[in-house]
PADOZA-689220 format. One record per residue (C-alpha): x, y, z; residue in one letter; residue number from 1. Coordinates in steps of 0.05 Angstrom, whole numbers. Layout:
BEGIN
R   east  north     up r   k
R      X      Y      Z A NUM
...
This chain:
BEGIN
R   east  north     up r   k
R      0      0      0 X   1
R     62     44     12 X   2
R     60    101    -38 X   3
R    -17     92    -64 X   4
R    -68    143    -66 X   5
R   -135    130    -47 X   6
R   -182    174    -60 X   7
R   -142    229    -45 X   8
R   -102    205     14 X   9
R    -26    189     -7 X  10
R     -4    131     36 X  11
R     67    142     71 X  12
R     73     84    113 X  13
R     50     34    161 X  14
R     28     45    234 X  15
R     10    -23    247 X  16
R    -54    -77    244 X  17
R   -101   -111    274 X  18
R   -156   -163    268 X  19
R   -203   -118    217 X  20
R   -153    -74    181 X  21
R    -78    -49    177 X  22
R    -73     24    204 X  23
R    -28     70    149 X  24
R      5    144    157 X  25
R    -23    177     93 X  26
R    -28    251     72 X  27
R    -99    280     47 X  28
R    -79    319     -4 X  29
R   -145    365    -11 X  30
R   -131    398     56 X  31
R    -57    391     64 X  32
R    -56    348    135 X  33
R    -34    278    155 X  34
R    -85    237    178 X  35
R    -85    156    192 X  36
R   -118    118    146 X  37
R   -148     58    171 X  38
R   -165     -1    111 X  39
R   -199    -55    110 X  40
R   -152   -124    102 X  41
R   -176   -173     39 X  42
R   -189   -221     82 X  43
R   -230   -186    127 X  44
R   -278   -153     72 X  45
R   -303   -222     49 X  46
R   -366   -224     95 X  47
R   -416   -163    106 X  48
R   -425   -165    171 X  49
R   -339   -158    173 X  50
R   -354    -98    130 X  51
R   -407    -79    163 X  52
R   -381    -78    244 X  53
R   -328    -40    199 X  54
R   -369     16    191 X  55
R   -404     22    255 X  56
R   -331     28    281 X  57
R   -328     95    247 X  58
R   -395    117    267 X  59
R   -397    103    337 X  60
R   -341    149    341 X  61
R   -358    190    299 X  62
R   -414    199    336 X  63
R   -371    227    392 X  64
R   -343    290    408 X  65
R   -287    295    461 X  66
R   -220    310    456 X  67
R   -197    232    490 X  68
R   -234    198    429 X  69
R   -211    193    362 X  70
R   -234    238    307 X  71
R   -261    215    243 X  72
R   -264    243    183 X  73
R   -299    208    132 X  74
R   -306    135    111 X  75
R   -301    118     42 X  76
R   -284     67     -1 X  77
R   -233     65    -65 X  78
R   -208     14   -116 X  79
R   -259    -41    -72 X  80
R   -222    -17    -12 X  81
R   -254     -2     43 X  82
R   -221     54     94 X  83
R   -235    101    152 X  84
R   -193    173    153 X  85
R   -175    188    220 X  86
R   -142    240    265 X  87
R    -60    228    257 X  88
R    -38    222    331 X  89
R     33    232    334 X  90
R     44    193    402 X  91
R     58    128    432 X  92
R      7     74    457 X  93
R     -2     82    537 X  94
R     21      2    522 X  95
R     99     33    508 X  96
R     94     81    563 X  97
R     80     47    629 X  98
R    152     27    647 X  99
R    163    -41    691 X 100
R    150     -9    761 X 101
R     86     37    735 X 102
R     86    105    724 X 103
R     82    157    771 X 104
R     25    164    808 X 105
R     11    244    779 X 106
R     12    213    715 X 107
R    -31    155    720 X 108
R    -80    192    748 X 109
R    -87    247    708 X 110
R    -89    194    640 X 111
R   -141    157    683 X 112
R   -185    224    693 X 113
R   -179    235    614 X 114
R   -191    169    604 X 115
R   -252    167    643 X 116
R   -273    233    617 X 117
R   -272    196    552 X 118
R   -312    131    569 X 119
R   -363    172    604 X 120
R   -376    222    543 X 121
R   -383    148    505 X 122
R   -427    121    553 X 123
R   -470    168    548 X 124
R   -486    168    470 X 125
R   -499     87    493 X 126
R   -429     68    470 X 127
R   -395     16    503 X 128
R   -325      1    483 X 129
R   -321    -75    501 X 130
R   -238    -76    489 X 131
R   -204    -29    532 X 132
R   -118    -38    533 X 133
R    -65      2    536 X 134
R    -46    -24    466 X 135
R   -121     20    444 X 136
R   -100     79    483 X 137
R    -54    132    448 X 138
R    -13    194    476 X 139
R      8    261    460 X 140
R     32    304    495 X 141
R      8    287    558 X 142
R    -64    280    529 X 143
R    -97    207    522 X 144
R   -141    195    463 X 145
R   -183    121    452 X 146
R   -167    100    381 X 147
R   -202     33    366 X 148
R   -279     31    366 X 149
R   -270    -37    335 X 150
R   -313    -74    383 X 151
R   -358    -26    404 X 152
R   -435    -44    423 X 153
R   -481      9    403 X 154
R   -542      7    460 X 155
R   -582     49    417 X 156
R   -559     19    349 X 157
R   -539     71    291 X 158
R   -568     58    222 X 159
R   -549     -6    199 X 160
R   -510    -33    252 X 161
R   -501   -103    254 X 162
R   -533   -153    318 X 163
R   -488   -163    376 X 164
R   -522   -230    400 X 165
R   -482   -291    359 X 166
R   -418   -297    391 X 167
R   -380   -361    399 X 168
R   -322   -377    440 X 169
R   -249   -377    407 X 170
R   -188   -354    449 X 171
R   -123   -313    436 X 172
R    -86   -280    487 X 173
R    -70   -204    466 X 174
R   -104   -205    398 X 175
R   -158   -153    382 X 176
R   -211   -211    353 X 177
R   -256   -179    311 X 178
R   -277   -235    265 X 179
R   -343   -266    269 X 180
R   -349   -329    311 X 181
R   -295   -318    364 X 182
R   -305   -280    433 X 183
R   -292   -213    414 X 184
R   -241   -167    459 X 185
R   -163   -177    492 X 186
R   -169   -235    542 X 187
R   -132   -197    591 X 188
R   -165   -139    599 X 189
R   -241   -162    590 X 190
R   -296   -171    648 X 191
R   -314   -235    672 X 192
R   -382   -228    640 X 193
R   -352   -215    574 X 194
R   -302   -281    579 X 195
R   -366   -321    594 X 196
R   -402   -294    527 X 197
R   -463   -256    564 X 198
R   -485   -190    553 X 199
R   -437   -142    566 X 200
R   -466    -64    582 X 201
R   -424     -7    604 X 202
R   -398    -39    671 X 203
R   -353    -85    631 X 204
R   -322    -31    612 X 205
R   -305     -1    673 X 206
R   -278    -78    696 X 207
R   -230    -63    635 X 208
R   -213      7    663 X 209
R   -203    -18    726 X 210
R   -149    -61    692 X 211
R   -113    -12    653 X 212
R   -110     30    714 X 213
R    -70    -25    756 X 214
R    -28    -36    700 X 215
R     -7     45    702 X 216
R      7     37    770 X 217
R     41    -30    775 X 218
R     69    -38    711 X 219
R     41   -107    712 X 220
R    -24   -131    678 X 221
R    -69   -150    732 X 222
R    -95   -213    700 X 223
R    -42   -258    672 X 224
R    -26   -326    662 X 225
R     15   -366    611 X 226
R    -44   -385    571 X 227
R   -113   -359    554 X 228
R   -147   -410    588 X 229
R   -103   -393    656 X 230
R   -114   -321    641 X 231
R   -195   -327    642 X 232
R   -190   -364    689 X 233
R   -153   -321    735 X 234
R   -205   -270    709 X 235
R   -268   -312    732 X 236
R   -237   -335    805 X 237
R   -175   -296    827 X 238
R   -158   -225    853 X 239
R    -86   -186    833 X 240
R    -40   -182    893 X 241
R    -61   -110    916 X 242
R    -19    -42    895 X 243
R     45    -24    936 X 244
R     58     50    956 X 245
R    -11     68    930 X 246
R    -33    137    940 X 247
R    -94    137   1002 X 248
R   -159    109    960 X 249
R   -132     74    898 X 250
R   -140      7    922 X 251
R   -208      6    942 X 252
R   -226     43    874 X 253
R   -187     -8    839 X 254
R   -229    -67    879 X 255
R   -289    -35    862 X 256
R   -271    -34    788 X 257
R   -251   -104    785 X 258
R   -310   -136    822 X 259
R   -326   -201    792 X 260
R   -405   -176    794 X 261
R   -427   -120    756 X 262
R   -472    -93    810 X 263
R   -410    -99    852 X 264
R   -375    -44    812 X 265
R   -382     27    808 X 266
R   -447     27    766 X 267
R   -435     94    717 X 268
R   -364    124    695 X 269
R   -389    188    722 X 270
R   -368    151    794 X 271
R   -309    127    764 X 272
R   -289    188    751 X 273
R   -308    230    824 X 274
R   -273    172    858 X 275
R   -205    187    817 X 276
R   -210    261    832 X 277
R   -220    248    904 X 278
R   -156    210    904 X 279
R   -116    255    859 X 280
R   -143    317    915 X 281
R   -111    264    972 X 282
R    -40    255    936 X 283
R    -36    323    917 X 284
R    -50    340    997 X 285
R      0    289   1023 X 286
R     61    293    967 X 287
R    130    314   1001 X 288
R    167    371    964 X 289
R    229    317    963 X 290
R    183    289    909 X 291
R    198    329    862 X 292
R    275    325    869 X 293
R    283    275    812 X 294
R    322    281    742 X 295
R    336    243    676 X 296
R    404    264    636 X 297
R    382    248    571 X 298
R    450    239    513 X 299
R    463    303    482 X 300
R    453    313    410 X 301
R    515    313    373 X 302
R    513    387    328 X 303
R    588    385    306 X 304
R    596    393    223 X 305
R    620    322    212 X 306
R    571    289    264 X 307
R    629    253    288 X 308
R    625    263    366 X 309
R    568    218    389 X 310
R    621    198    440 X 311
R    640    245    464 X 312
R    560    281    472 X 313
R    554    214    507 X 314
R    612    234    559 X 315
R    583    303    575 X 316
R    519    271    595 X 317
R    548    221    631 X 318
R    597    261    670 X 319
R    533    304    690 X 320
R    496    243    707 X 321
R    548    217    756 X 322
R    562    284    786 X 323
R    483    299    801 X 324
R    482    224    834 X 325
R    530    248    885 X 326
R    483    310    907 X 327
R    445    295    968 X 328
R    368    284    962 X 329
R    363    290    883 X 330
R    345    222    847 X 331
R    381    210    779 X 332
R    353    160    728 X 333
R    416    119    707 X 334
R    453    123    645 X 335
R    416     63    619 X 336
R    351     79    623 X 337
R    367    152    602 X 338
R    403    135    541 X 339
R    338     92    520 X 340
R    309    147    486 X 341
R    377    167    442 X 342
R    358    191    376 X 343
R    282    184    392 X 344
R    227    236    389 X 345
R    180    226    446 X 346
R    155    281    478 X 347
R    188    306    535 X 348
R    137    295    584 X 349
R    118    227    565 X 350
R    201    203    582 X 351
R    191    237    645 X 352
R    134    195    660 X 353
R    172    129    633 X 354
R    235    145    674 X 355
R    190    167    744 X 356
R    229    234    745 X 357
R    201    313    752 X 358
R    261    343    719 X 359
R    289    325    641 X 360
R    357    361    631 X 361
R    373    361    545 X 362
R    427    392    507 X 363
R    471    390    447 X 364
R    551    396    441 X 365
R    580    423    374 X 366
R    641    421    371 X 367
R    696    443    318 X 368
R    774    448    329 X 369
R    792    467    390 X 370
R    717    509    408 X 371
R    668    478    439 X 372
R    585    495    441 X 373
R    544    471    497 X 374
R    471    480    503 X 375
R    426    456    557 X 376
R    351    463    579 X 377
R    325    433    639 X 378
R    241    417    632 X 379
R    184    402    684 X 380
R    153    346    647 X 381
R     88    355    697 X 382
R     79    427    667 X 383
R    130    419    605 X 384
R    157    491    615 X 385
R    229    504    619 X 386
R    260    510    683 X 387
R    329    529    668 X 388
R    367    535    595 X 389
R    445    561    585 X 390
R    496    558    532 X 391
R    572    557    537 X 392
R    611    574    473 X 393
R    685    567    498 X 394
R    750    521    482 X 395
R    756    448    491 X 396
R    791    455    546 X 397
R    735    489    598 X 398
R    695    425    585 X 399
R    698    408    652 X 400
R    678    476    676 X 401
R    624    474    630 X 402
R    595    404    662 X 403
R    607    436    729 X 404
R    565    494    720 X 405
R    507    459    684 X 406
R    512    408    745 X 407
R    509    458    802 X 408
R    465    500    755 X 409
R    407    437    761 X 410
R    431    434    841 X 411
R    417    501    858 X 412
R    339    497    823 X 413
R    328    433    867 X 414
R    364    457    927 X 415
R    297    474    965 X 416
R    274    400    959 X 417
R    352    374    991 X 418
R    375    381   1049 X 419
R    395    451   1071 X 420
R    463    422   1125 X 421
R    496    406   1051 X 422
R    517    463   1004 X 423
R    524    438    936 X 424
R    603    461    917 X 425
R    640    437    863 X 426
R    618    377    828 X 427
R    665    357    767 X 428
R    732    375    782 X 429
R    784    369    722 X 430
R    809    297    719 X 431
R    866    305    680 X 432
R    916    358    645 X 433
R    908    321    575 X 434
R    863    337    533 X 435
R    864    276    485 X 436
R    877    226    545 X 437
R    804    240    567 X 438
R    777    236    487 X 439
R    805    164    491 X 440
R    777    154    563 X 441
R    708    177    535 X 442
R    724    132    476 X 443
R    729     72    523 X 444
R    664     88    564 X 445
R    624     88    489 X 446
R    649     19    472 X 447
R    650     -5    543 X 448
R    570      7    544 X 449
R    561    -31    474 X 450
R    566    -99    523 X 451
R    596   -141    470 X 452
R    661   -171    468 X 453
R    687   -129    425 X 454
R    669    -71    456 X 455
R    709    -90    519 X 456
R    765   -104    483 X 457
R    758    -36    452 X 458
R    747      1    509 X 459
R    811    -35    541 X 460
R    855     -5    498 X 461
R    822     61    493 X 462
R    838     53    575 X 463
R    908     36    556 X 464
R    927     92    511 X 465
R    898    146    554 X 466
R    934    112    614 X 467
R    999    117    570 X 468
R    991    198    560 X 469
R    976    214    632 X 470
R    990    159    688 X 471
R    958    191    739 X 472
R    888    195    711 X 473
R    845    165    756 X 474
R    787    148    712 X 475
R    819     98    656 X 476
R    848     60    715 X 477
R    770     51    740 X 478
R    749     38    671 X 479
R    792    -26    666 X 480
R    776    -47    727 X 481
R    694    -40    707 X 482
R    719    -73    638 X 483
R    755   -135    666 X 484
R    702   -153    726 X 485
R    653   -149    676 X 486
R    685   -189    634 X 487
R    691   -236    672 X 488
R    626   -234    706 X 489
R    597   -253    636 X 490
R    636   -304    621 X 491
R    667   -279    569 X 492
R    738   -293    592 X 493
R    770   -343    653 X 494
R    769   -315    718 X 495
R    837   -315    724 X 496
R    859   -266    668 X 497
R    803   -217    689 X 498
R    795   -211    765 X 499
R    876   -196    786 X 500
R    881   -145    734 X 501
R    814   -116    754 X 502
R    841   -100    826 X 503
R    904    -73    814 X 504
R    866    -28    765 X 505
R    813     -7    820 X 506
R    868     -5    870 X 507
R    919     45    827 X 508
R    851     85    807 X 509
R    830     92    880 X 510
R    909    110    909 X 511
R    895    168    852 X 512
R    828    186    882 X 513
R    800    146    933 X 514
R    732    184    923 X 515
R    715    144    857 X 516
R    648    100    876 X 517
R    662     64    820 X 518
R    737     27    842 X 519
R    709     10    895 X 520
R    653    -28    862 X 521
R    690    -57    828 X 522
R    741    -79    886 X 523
R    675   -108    917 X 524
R    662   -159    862 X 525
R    732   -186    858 X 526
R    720   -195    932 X 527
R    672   -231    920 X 528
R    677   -265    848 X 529
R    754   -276    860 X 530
R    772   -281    934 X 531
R    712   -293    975 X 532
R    725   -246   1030 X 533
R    660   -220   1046 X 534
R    671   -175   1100 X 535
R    721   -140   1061 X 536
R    673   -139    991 X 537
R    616   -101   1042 X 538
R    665    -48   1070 X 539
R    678    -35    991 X 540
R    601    -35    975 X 541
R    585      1   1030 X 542
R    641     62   1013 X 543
R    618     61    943 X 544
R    544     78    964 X 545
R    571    127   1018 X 546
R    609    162    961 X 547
R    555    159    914 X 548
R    489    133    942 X 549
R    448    132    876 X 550
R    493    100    836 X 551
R    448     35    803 X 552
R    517     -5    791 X 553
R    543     -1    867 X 554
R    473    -27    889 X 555
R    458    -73    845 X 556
R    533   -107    855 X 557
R    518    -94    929 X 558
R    455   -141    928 X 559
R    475   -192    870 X 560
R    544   -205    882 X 561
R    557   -197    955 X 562
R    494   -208    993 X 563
R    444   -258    956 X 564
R    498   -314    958 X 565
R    511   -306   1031 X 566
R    427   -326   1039 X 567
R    417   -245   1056 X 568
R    363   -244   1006 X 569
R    316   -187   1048 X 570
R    380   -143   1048 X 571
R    383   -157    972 X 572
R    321   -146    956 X 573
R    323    -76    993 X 574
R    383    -54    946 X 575
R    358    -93    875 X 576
R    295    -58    886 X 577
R    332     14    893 X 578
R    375     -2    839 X 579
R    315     -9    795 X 580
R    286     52    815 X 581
R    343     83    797 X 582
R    350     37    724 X 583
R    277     23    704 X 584
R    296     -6    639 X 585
R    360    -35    656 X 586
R    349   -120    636 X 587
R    404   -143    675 X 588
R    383   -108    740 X 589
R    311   -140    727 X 590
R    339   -207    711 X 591
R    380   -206    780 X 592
R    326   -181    819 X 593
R    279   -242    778 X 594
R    336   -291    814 X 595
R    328   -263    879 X 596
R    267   -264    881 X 597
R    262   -335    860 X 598
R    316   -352    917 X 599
R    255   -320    958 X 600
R    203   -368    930 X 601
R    172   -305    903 X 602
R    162   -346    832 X 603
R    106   -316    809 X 604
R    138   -236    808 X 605
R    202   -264    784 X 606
R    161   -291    730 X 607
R    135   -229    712 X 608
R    201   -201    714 X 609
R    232   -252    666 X 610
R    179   -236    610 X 611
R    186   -164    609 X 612
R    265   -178    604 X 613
R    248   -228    551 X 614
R    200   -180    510 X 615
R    251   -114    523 X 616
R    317   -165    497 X 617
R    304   -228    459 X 618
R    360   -239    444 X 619
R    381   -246    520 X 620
R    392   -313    537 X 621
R    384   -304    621 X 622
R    322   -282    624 X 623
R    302   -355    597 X 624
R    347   -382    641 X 625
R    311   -360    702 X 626
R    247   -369    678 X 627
R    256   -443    657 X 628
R    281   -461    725 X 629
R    216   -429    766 X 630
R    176   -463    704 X 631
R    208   -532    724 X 632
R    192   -519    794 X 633
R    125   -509    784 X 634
R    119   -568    739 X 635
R    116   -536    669 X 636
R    164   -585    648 X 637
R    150   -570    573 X 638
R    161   -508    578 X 639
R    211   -514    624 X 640
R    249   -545    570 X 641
R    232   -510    510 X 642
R    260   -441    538 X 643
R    325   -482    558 X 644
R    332   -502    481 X 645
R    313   -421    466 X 646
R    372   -404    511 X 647
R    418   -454    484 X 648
R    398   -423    413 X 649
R    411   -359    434 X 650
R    478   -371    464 X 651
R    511   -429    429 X 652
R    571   -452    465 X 653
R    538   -433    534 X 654
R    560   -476    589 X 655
R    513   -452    637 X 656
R    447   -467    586 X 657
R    482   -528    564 X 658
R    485   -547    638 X 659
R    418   -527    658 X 660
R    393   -562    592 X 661
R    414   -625    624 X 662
R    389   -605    684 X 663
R    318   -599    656 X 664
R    325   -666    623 X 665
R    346   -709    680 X 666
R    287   -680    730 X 667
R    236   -697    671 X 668
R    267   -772    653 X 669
R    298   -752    588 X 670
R    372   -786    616 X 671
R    389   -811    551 X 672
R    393   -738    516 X 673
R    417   -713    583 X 674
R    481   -761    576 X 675
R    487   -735    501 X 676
R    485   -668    514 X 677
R    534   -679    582 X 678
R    585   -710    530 X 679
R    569   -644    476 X 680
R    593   -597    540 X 681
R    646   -636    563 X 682
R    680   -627    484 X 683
R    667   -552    488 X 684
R    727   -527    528 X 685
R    770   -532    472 X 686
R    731   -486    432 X 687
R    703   -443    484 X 688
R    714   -421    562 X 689
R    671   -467    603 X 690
R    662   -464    680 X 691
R    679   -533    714 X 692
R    625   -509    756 X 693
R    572   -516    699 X 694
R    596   -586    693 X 695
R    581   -600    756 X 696
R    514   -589    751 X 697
R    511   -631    691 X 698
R    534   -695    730 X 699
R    497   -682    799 X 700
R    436   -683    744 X 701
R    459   -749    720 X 702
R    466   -772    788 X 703
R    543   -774    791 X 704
R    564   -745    856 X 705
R    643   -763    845 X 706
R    647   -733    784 X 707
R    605   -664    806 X 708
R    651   -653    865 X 709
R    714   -673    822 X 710
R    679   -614    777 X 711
R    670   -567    837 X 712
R    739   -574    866 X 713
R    761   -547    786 X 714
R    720   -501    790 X 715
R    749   -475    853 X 716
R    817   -478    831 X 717
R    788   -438    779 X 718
R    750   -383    819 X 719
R    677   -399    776 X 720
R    638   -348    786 X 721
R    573   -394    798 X 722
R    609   -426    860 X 723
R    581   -369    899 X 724
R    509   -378    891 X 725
R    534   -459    920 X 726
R    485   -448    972 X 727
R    421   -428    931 X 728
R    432   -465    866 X 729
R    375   -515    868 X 730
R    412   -553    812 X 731
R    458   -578    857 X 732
R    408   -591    922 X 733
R    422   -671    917 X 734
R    495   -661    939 X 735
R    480   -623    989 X 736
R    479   -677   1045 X 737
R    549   -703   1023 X 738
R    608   -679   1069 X 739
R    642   -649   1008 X 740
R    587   -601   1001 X 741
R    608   -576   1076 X 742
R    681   -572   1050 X 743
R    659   -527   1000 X 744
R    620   -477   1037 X 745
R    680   -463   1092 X 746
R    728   -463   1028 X 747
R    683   -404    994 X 748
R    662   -376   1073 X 749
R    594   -390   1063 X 750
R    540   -406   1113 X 751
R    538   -478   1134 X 752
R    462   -476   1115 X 753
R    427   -472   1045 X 754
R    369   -438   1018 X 755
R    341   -501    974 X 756
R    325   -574    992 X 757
R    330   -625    959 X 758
């Protein structure tokens, strides 16, 4: 369709599709506007009653008139093809929005007062929308707009508008099933009425805006389930664990939503909606100024002439980032979660929302020889005025003034929501004398954060050659350090040629500055990872965070590295969960905090962990990893398996899936591929680096207890880095009676208990 004109709308491109029609960015060429162009699939416009619930989507809302529901502008029909023209909403879907804690609460309540503005004005005209989602909802700009009237019932029918009384039963989780002979609407999000094909009337609507509300505060749909069926189910009989850190009210608005019994619920929108404002008027009464004392860095856009500095935009923004951490009382999105939206267009209000922050600082570098051009504008995204804005045109050399001022510039606007006993000074002092020593330090942070094995190597000698210009510059030293423990950590090299270079980098950065949070985190893995001494990895951890207490890395290694393998799984669930804050959309924080909870027996939020990993990186192979095991635990053995295979895909070579794979095979009776794949990962070391420790767990799956702790005892020798989740690996809970088992825990300084039985 690309590139055709119907009628006289010029299609541009796709937007996406559903059940009844693809949805297309075209340009009516009568009035000069973009619009969306909604046609009819082939398939679809076989039957007339397809074409004809077709229609009556455009007229009941057309029939509308309220700036949260789509405008239409005509409905026509072109070389046999059928379309709607509709408003162009340049937005995102509130599906793309609602990041994996929830937004914040301002936010979701103000889209749920549009949003029940909207459903009200419907109501009224004896509309009922009948497939309420996120995925339906669209936003711009802080405003919410309904797009798809697809399945709407018309109480008082239109002209022409087809019966709504012969629906049949046919399931498919998160499909919009518009097609005759299926039950029509998202099986998620749809009242238990609905999923048992009776009449539905405006109540099951507000069950489904009940729904979409938890999901803007939780980030979690509140029905669920690994199939339809489940998912109905849970639907029919079960009610969603109730909302943490809710503002006074929510909850027993959301329970009234999501009554199974439509008389149960609030009976009219109208209620709906006083209910929400009542709420909103309680948060707004109780909110703490601190609230607002949070801030998102986002990457600054490179403006130089050859558009050849993208690393070094990403250093300014990055050296801001970890100088506003260290100020008292403000809370900084990390780096990852900031640099999400690189090179994207979102509005600036709708990241602030995503990210959970008040404050949005952007900007722009351009520079040319030896001069250097800084902007930066610091937004409220609740209002989306600008706070602050400056520009710096100077030499290359006052970069580090320039980050300074822009950092205690931001400081000194949130300084009445800090604490008043600490003045805010300087924060970004000038590292080094040499100019192109810190170009190839910011060189080596841009292909350190690429996470790929090339990257790291990359980044090491970036490290290298600014080490070689200036010796005493504190930061490569730290880099190499972060570079080699991660490295390691990932398995991407043996322990041994990774952790003792790691620590005499983080030892020679911090004898240059002792104040860099970062050494020291890095000093607390290899602690860990290399020498178990876990007294001595805490006093690192803890310095790190007392140096720089919002800093996502220091308490995420805190929790993951130090803490969950010493069975202190409250204390890491305390730190996992503030390093998420911090990182929202950081995978391999929510993949770590999956595993602790699953240490926790907390299977069914580690679960829902695992799949938003899985959706935000498929091409991750951990968050399978997790997930299979708490499948296998709760006796999804098929599944169980099938998502071992997926990570073994994803990561050929992997000892730890290969391992695991076996795993999975012995505890379901599969022994004979379990030997055969046992014999594939014992041929692998020659071709790749394999942990003895992932052997291990092969034969304790086959039942070989000599050969595991021959394994184990390698894999000491070798400082694996599994050996110090010993304690909590359930894979290995049938040796855990044998006196070598005991050996092992004093040799790593482990409890003498475990978390697991066999």
């Amino acid at each position: 369709m690309i590139g055709r004109t119907l009628a006289h709308y010029r299609i541009l491109e796709k937007l996406g599709e559903g059940g009844m029609g693809a949805v297309y960015k075209a340009r009516d060429e009568r009035l000069d506007r973009p619009v969306a162009l909604k046609i009819m699939t082939p398939a679809a416009a076989t039957t007339d009653e397809n074409r004809l619930r077709f229609l009556q989507e455009a007229r009941a809302a057309s029939a509308l008139n309220h700036p949260g529901i789509i405008i239409i502008h005509e409905i026509g029909q072109a070389e046999t093809v059928d379309f709607i023209a509709m408003e162009f909403v340049d937005g995102q879907t509130l599906d793309r929005l609602i990041p994996p804690a929830g937004l914040p609460s301002a936010t979701a309540l103000e889209y749920a007062t549009q949003l029940a503005s909207a459903l009200q004005a419907a109501h009224a005209a004896g509309i009922i929308h009948r497939d309420l989602k996120p995925a339906n909802l669209m936003v711009c700009q802080g405003r919410l707009k309904i797009l798809d009237f697809g399945l709407a019932k018309l109480q008082t029918p239109l002209p022409g508008a087809i019966s709504q009384n012969a629906e049949t039963v046919s399931v498919a989780l998160g499909q919009n099933l518009t097609a005759a002979g299926v039950l029509l609407g998202t099986v998620s999000y749809m009242a238990p009425e609905q999923a048992r094909c009776q009449p539905v009337d405006h109540r099951g609507d507000i069950f489904s805006f009940g729904a979409v509300l938890y999901e803007m505060f939780t980030g979690r749909r509140a029905f669920h389930a690994p199939t339809p069926v489940e998912t109905l189910s849970a639907i029919l009989r079960d009610t969603p664990p109730p909302v943490t850190s809710a503002p006074s009210g929510l909850q027993p608005l959301l329970d009234r939503c999501l009554a199974k019994a439509p008389a149960a619920r609030y009976q009219t929108m109208a209620e709906v909606l006083e209910a929400i404002r009542q709420v909103g008027a309680a948060a707004t009464a109780s909110a703490a100024p601190s609230a607002t004392a949070s801030i998102a860095v986002l990457p600054f856009v490179d403006m130089s002439p050859d558009k050849d500095q993208d690393f070094f935009c990403d250093g300014v923004a990055e050296e801001i980032i970890n100088a506003l951490t260290k100020v008292p009382g403000l809370r900084v999105a990390a780096r990852t979660s900031a640099f999400l939206f690189k090179g994207k267009t979102e509005d600036i209000r709708e990241i602030g929302a995503r990210l959970n922050v008040r404050l949005v600082l952007e900007g722009s570098v351009r520079k040319a020889g030896g001069r250097i051009r800084v902007t930066a504008q610091l937004v409220d995204v609740e209002h989306g005025f600008h706070v602050w804005s400056s520009k710096y045109d100077k030499t290359l050399e006052d970069i580090f003034e320039i980050q300074d001022q822009i950092a205690r510039a931001i400081a000194d606007e949130t300084r009445a929501h800090l604490e008043p006993s600490r003045p805010i000074s300087t924060l970004i002092r000038r590292p080094t004398g040499n100019l192109e020593a810190y170009t190839l330090y910011l060189k080596g942070r841009h292909a350190w954060h690429q996470l790929t094995p090339e990257g790291f190597r990359q980044g090491i000698d970036y490290y290298r050659r600014a080490i070689a210009l200036d010796p005493n510059y504190a930061l490569p030293h730290s880099g190499l350090a972060d570079a080699y423990t991660v490295m390691a950590g990932l398995g991407l090299a043996p322990p041994a040629a990774c952790f003792p270079v790691a620590r005499q980098s983080a030892l020679r950065a911090l004898e240059l500055d002792e104040r860099l949070a970062e050494a020291h985190t890095s000093l607390g893995a290899v602690d860990c990872f290399w020498d178990w001494n876990w007294t001595r990895a805490e006093a690192h951890f803890d310095r790190a965070l007392q140096l720089n207490p919002g800093s996502a890395t220091a308490h995420y290694g805190f929790a993951i590295a130090c803490l969950t393998p010493q069975g202190r799984l409250d204390d890491a669930h305390q730190h996992i969960e503030i390093a998420r804050g911090l990182d929202p959309f950081s995978v391999s924080i929510a993949v770590s905090q999956a595993s602790i909870l699953f240490f926790r027996g907390q299977w069914d939020a580690a679960l829902e962990l695992c799949q938003w990993a899985r959706e935000s990186s498929p091409n991750l192979a951990m968050p399978y990893l997790i997930e299979s095991q708490i499948r296998l635990e709760h006796g999804e053995a098929a599944i169980a398996l099938q998502q071992m295979r997926t990570a073994c895909r994803i990561r050929p070579g992997n000892g730890t899936a290969i391992a695991l794979l076996v795993h999975g095979l012995a505890r379901t009776g599969a022994m004979e591929e379990a030997r055969a794949v046992t014999a594939e990962l014992e041929q692998l070391p020659g071709r790749h680096y394999i942990q003895a420790f992932d052997l291990a767990v092969a034969h304790a799956a086959l039942g070989a207890p000599d050969q595991a702790f021959a394994a184990l005892d390698k894999a000491v020798q070798q400082h694996d880095g599994g050996l110090i989740f010993l304690n909590l690996d359930r894979k290995l809970a049938t040796l855990h009676s044998d006196p070598r088992f005991a050996a092992l825990q004093r040799t790593l300084g482990l409890p003498a208990t475990t978390g697991v039985s066999a």
